[in-house]
Backbone of each chain as nested JSON, in Angstrom:
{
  "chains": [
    {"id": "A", "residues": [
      {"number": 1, "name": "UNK", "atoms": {"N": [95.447, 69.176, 118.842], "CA": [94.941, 70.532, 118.589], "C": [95.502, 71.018, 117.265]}},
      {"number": 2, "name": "UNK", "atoms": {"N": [94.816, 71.661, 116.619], "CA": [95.465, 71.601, 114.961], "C": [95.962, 73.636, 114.937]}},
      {"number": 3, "name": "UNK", "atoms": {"N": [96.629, 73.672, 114.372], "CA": [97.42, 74.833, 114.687], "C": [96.653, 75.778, 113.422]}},
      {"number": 4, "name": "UNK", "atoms": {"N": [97.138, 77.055, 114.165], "CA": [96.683, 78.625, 113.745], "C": [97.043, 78.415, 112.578]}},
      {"number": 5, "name": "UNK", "atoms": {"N": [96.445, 79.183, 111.767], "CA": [96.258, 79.632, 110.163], "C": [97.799, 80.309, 109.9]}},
      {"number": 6, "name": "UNK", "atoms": {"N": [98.703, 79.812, 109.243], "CA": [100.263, 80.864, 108.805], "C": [99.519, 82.465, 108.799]}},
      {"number": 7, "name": "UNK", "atoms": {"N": [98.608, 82.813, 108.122], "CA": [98.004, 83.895, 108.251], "C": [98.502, 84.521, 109.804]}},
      {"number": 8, "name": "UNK", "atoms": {"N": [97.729, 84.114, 110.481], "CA": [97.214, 84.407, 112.104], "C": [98.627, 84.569, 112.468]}},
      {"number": 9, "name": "UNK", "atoms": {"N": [99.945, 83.1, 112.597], "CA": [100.691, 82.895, 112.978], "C": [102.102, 83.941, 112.513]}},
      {"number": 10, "name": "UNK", "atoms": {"N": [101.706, 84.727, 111.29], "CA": [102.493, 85.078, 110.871], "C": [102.619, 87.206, 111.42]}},
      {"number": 11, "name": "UNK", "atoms": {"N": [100.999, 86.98, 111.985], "CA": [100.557, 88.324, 112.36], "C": [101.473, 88.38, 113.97]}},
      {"number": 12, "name": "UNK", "atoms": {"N": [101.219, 87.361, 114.531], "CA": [101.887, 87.112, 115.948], "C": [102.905, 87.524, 115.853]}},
      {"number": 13, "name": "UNK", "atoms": {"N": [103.942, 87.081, 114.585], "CA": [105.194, 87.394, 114.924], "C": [105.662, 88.518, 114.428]}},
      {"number": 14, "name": "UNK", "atoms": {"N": [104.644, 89.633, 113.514], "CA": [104.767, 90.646, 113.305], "C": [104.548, 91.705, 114.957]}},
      {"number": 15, "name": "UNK", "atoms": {"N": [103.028, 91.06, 115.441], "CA": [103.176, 92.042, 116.721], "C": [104.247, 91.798, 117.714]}},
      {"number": 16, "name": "UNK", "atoms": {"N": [104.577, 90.564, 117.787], "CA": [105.885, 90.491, 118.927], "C": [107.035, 90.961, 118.337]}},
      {"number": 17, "name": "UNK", "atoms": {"N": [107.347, 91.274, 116.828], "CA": [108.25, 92.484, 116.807], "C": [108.478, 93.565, 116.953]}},
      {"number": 18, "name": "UNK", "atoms": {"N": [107.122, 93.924, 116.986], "CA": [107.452, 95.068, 116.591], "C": [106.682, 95.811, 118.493]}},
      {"number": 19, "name": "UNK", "atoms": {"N": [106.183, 94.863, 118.877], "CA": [106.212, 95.241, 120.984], "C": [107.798, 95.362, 121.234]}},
      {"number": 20, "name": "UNK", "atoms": {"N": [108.782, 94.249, 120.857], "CA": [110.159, 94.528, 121.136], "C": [110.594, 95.302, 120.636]}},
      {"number": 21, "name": "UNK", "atoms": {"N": [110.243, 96.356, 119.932], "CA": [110.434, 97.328, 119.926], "C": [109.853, 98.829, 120.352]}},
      {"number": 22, "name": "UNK", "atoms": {"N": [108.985, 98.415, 121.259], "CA": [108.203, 99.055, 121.603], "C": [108.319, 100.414, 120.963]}},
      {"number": 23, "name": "UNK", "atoms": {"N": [107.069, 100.273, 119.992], "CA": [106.236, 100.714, 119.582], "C": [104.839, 100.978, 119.279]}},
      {"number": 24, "name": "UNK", "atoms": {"N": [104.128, 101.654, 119.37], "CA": [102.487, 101.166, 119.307], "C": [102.207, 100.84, 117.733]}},
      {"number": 25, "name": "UNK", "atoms": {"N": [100.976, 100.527, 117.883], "CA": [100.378, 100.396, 116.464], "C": [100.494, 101.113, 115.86]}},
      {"number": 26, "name": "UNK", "atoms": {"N": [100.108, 101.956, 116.352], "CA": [99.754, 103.672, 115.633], "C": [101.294, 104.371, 114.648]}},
      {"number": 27, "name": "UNK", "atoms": {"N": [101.646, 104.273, 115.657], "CA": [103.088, 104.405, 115.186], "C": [104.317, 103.906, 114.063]}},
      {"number": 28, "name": "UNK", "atoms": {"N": [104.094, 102.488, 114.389], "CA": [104.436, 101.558, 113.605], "C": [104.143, 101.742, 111.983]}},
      {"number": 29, "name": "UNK", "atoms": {"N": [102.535, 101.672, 111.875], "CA": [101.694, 101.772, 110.958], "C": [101.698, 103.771, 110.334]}},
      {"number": 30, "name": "UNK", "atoms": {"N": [102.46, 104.32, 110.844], "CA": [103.056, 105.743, 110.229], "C": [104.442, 105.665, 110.182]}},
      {"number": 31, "name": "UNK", "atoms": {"N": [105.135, 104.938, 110.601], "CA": [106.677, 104.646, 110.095], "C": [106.648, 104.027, 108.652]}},
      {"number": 32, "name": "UNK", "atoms": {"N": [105.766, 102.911, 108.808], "CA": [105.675, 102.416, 107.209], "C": [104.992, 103.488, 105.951]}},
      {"number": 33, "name": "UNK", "atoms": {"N": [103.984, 104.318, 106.729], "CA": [103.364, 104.384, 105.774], "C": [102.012, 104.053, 105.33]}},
      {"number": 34, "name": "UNK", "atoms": {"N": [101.787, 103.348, 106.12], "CA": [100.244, 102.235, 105.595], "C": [98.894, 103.13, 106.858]}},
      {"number": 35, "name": "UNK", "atoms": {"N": [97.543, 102.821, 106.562], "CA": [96.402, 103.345, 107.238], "C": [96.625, 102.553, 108.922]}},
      {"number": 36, "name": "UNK", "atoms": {"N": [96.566, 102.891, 109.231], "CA": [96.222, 102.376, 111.149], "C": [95.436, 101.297, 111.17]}},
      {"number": 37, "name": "UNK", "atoms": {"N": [93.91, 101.605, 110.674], "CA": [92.964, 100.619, 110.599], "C": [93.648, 99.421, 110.16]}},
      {"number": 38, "name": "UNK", "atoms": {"N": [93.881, 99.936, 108.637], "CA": [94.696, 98.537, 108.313], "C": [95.604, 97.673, 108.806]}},
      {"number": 39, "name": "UNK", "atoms": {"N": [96.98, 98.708, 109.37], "CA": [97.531, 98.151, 109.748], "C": [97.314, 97.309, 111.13]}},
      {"number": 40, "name": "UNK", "atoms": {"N": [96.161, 97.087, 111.395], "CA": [95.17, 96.862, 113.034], "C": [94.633, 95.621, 112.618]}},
      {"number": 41, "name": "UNK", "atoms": {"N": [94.359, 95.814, 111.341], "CA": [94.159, 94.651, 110.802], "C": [94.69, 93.475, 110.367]}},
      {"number": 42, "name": "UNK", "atoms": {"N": [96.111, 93.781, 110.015], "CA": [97.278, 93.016, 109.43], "C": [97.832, 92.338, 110.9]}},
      {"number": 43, "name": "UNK", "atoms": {"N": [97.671, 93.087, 112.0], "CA": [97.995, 91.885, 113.456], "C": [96.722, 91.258, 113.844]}},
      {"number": 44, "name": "UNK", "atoms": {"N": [95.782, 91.382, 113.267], "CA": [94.583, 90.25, 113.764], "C": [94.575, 88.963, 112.612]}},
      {"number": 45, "name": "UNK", "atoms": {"N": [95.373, 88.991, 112.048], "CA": [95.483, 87.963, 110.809], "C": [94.517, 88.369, 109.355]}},
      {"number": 46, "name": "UNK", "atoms": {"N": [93.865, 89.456, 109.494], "CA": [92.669, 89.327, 108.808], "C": [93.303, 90.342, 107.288]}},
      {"number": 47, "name": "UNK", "atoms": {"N": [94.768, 90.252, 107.25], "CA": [94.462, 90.681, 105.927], "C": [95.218, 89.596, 104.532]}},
      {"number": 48, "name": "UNK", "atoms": {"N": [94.911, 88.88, 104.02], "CA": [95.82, 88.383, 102.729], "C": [96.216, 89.043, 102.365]}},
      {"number": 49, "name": "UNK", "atoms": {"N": [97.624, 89.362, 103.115], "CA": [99.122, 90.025, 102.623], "C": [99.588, 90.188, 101.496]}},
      {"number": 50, "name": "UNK", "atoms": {"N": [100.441, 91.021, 100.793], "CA": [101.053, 90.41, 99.829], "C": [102.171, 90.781, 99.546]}},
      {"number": 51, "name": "UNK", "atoms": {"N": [103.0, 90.121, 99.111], "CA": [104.59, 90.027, 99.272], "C": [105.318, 91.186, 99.389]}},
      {"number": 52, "name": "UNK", "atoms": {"N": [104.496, 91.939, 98.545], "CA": [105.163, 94.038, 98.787], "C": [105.161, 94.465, 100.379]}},
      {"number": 53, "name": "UNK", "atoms": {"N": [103.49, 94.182, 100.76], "CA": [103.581, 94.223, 101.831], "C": [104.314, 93.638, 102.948]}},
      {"number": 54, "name": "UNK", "atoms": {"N": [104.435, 92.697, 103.264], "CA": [104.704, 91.771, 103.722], "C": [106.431, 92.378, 104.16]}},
      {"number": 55, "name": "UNK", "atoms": {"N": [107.111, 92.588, 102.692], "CA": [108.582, 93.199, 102.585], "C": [108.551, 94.68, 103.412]}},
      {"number": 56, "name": "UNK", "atoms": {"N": [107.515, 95.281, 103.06], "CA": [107.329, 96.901, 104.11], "C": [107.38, 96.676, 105.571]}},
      {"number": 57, "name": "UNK", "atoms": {"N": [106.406, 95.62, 105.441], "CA": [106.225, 95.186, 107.036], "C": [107.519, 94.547, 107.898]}},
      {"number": 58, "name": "UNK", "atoms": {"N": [108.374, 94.057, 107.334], "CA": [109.875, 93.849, 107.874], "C": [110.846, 94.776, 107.685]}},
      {"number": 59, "name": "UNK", "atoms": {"N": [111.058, 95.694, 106.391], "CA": [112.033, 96.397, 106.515], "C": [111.351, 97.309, 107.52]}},
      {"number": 60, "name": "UNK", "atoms": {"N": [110.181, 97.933, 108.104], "CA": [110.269, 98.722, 108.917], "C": [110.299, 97.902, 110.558]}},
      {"number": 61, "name": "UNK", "atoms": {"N": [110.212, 96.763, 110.396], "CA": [110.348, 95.576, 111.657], "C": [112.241, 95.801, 111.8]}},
      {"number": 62, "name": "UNK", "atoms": {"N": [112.547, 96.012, 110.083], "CA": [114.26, 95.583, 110.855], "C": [114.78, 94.319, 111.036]}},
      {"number": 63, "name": "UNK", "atoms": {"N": [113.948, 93.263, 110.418], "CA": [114.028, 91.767, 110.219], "C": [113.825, 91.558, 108.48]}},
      {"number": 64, "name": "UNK", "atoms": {"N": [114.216, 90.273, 108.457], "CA": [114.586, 89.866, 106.705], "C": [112.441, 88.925, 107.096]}},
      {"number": 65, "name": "UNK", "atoms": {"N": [112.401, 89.141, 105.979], "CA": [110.506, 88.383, 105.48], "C": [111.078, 86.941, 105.883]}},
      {"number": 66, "name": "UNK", "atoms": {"N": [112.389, 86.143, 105.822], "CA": [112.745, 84.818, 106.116], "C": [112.459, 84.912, 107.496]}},
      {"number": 67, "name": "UNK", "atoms": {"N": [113.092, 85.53, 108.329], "CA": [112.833, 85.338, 109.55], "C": [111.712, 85.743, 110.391]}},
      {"number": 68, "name": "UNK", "atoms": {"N": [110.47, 86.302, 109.375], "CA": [109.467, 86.401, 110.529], "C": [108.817, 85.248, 110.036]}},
      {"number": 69, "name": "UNK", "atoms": {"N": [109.043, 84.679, 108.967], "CA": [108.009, 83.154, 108.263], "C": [108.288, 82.181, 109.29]}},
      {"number": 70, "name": "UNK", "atoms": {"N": [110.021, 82.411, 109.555], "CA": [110.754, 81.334, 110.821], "C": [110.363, 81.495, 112.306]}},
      {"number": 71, "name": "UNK", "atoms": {"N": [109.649, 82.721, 112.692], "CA": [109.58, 82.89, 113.86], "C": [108.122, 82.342, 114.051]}},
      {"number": 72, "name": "UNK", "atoms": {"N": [107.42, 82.939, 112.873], "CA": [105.864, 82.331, 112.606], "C": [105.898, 80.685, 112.478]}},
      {"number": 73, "name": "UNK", "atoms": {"N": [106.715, 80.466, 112.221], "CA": [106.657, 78.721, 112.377], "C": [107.243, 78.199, 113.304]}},
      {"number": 74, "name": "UNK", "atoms": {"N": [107.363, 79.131, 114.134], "CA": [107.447, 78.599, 115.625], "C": [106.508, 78.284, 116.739]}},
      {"number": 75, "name": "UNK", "atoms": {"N": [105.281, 78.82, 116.2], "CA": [104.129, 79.255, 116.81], "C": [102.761, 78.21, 116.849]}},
      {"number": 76, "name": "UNK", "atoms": {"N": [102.33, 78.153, 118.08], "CA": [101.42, 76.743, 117.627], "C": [100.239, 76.978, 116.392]}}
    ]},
    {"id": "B", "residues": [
      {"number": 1, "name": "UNK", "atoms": {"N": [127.456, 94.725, 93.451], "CA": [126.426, 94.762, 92.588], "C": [125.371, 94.753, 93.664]}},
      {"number": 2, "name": "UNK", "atoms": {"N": [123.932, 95.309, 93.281], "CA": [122.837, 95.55, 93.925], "C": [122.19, 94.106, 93.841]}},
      {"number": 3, "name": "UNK", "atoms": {"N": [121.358, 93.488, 94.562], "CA": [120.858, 92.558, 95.235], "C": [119.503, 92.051, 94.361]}},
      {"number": 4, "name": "UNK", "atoms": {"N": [119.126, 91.325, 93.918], "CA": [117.818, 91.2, 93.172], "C": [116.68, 91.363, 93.769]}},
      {"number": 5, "name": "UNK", "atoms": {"N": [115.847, 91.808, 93.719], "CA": [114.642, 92.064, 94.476], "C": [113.916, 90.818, 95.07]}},
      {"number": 6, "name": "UNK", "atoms": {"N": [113.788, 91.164, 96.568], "CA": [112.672, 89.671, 97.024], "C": [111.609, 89.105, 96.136]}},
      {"number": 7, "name": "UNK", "atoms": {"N": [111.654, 89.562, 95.522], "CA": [110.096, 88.761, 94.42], "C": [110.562, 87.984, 93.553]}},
      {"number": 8, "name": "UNK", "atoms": {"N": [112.042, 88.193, 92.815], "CA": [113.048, 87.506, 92.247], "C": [113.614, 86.677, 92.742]}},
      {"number": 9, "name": "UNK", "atoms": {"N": [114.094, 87.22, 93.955], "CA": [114.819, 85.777, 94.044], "C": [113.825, 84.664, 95.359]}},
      {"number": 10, "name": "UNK", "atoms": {"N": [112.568, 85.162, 95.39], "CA": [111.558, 83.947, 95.727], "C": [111.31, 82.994, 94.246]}},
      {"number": 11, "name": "UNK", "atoms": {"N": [111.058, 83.696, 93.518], "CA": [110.473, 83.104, 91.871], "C": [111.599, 81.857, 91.677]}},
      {"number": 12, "name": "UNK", "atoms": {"N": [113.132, 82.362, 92.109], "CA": [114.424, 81.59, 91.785], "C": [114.221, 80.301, 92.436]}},
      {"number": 13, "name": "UNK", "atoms": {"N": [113.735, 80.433, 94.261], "CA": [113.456, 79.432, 95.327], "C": [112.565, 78.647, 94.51]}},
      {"number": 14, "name": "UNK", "atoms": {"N": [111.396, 79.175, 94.536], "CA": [110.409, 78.094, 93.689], "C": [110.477, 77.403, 92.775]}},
      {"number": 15, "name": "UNK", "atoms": {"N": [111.287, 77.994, 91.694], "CA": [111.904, 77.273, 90.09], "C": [112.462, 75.764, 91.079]}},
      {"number": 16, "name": "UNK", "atoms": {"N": [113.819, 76.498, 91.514], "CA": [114.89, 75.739, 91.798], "C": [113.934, 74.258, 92.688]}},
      {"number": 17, "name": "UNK", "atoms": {"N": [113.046, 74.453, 93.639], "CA": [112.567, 73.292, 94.29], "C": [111.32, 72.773, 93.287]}},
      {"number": 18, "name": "UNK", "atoms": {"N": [110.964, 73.116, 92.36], "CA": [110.391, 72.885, 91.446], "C": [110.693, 71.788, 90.567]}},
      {"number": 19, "name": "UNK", "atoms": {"N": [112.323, 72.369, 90.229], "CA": [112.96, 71.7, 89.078], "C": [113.463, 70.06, 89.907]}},
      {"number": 20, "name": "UNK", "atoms": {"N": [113.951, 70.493, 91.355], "CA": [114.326, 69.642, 92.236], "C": [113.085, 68.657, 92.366]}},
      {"number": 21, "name": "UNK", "atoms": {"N": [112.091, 68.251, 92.062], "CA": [111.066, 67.617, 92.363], "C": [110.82, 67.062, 90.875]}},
      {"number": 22, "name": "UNK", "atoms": {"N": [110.992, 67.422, 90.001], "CA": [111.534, 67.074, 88.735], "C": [109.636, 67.076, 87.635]}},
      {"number": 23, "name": "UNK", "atoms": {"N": [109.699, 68.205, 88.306], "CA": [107.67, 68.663, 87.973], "C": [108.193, 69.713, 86.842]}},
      {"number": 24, "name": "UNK", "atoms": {"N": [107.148, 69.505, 85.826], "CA": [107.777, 70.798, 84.597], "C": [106.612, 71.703, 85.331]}},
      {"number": 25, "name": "UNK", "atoms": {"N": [107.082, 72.991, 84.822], "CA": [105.912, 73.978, 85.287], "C": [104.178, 73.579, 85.006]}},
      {"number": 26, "name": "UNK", "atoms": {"N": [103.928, 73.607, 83.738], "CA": [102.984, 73.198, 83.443], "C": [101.776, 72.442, 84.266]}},
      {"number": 27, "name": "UNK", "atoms": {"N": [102.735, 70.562, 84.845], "CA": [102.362, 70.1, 85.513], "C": [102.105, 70.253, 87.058]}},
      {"number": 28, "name": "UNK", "atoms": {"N": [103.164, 71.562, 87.166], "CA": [102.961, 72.213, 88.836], "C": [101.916, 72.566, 89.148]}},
      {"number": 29, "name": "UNK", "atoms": {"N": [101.666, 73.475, 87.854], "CA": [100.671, 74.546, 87.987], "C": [99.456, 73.757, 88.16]}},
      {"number": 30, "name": "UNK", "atoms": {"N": [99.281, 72.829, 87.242], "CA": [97.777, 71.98, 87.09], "C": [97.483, 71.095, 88.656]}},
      {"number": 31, "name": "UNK", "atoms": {"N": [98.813, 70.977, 89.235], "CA": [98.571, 69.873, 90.457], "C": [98.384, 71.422, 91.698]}},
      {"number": 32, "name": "UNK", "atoms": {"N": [98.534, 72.501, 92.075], "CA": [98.112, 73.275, 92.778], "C": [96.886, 74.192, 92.094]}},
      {"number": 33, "name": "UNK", "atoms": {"N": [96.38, 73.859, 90.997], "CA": [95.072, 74.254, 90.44], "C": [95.131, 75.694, 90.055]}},
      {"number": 34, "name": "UNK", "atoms": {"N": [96.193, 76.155, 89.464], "CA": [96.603, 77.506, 88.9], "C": [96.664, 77.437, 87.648]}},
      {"number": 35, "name": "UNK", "atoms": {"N": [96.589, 78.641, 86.788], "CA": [96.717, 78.524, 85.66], "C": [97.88, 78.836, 85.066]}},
      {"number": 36, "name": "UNK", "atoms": {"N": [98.325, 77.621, 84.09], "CA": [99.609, 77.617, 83.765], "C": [100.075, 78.856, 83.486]}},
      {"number": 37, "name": "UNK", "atoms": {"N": [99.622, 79.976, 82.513], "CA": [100.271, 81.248, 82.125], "C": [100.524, 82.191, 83.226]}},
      {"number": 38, "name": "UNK", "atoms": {"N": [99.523, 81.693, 84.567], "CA": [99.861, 82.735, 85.768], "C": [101.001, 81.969, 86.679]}},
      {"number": 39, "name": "UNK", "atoms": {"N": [101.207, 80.763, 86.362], "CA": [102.376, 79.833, 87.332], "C": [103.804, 80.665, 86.464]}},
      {"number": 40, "name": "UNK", "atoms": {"N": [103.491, 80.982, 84.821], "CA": [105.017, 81.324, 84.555], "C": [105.027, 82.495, 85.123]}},
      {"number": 41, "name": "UNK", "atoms": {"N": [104.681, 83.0, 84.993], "CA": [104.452, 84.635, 85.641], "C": [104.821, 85.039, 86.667]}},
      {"number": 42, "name": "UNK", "atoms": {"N": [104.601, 83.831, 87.919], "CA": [105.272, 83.307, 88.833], "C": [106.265, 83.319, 89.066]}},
      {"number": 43, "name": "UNK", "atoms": {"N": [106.963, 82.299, 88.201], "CA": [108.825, 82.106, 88.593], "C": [109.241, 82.958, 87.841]}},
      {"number": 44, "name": "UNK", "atoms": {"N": [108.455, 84.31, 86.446], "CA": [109.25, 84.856, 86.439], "C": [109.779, 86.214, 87.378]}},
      {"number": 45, "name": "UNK", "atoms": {"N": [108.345, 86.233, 88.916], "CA": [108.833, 86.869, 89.579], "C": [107.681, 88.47, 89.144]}},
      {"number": 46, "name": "UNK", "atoms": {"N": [107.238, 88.18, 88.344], "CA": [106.208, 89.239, 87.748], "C": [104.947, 89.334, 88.273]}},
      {"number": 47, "name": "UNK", "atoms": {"N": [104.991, 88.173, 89.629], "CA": [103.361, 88.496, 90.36], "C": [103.583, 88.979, 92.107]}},
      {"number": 48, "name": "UNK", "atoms": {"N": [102.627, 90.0, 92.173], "CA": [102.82, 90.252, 93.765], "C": [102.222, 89.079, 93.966]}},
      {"number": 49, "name": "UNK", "atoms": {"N": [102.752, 88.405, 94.974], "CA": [102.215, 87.28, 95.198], "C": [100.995, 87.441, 96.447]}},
      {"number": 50, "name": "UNK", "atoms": {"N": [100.4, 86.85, 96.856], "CA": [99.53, 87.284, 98.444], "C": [100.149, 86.336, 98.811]}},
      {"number": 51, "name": "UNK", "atoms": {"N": [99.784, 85.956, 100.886], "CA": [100.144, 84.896, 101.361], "C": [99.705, 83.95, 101.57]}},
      {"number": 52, "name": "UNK", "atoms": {"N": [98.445, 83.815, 100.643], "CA": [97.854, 82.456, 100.59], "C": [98.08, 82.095, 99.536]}},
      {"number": 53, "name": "UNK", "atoms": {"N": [98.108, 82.737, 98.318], "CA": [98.753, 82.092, 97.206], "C": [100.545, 81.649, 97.591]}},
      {"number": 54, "name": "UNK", "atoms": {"N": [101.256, 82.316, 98.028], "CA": [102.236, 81.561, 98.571], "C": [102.627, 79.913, 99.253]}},
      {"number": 55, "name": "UNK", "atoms": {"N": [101.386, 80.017, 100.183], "CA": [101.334, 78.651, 100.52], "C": [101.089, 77.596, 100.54]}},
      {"number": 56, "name": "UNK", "atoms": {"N": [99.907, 77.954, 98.988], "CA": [99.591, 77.288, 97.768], "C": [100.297, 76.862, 97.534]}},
      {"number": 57, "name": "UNK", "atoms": {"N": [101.574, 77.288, 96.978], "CA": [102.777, 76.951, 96.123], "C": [103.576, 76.012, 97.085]}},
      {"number": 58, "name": "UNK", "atoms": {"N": [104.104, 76.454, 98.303], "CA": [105.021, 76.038, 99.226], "C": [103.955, 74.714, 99.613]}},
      {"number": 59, "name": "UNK", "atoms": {"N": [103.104, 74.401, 99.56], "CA": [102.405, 72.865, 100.02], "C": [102.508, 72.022, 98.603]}},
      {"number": 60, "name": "UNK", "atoms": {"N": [102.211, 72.772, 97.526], "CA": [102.749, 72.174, 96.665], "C": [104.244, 71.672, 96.102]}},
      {"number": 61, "name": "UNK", "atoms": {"N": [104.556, 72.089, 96.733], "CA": [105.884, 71.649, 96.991], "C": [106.67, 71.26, 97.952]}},
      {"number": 62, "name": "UNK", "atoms": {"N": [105.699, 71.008, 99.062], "CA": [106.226, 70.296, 100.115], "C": [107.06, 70.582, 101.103]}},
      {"number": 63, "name": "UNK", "atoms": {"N": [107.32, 71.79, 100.956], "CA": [108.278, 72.467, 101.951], "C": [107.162, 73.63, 102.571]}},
      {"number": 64, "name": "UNK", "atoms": {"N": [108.039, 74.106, 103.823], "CA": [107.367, 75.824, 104.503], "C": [107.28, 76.1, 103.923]}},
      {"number": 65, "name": "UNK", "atoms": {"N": [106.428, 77.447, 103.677], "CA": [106.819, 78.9, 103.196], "C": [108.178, 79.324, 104.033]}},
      {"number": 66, "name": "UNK", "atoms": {"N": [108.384, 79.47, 105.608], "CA": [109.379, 80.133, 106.036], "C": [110.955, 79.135, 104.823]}},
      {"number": 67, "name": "UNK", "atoms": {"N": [111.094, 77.967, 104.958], "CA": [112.255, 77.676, 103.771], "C": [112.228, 77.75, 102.893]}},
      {"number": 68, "name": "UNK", "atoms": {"N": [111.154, 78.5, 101.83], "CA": [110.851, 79.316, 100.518], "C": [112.121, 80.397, 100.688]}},
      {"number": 69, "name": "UNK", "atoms": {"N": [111.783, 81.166, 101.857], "CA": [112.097, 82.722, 101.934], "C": [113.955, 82.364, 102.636]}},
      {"number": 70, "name": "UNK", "atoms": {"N": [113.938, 81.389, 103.122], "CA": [115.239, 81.371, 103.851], "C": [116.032, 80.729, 102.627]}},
      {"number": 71, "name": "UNK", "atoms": {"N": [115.364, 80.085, 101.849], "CA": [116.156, 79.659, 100.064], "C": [116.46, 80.915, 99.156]}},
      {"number": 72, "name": "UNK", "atoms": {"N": [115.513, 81.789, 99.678], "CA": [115.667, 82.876, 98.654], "C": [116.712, 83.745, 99.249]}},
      {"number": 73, "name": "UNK", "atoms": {"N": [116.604, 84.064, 100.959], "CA": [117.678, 84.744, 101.452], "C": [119.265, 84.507, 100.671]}},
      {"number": 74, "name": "UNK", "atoms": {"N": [119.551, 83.426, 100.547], "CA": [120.86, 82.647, 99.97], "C": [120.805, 83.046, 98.811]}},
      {"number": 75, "name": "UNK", "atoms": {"N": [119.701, 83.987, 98.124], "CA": [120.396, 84.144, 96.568], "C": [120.696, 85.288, 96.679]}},
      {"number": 76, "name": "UNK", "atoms": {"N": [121.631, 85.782, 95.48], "CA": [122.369, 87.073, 95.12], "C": [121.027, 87.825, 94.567]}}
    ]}
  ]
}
């Protein structure tokens, strides 16, 4: 079986951070800063990230960008 | 002293496994199909990168992306 897109895989481990922290989307995505939609979008894999982002999206996770790439490559 | 910015010290990761593979930029750039003036631009850390252009780079070089970012964690 050939594995999920880093994209996809990397969205996973954004939403399972940020559920352990239970928080909603909604929420999440007004802590950072960023649109809802979008950010709705950024856990379905569907946005080509980019490294600014990517850095927003962990410092408000509370994790280093290394360790969600590591958690995402944990993932089938 | 304050910390170099993640975009810096990714640019540093990439040089450094770059140089380690013993590829001049030039020839990096041409073997992941980028253009050389946007590959320097690159390591000098002067491009938001997206995350598919990231993994552009990181297949071109043969490693994750997640040990891109966990190389870069280790720099000052």
């Amino acid at each position: 079986m050939s594995r999920a897109p880093l994209s996809v895989r990397l969205a996973k481990a954004i939403r399972a951070r940020r559920e352990a922290l239970e928080m909603s989307q909604e929420a999440f995505a007004d802590l950072i800063g960023v649109h809802r939609t979008y950010y709705g979008a950024v856990e379905r894999g569907k946005q080509n990230l980019t490294l600014s982002s990517i850095e927003r999206i962990a410092d408000g996770l509370e994790v280093s960008v290394a360790s969600l790439f590591v958690s995402a490559d944990k993932l089938p």
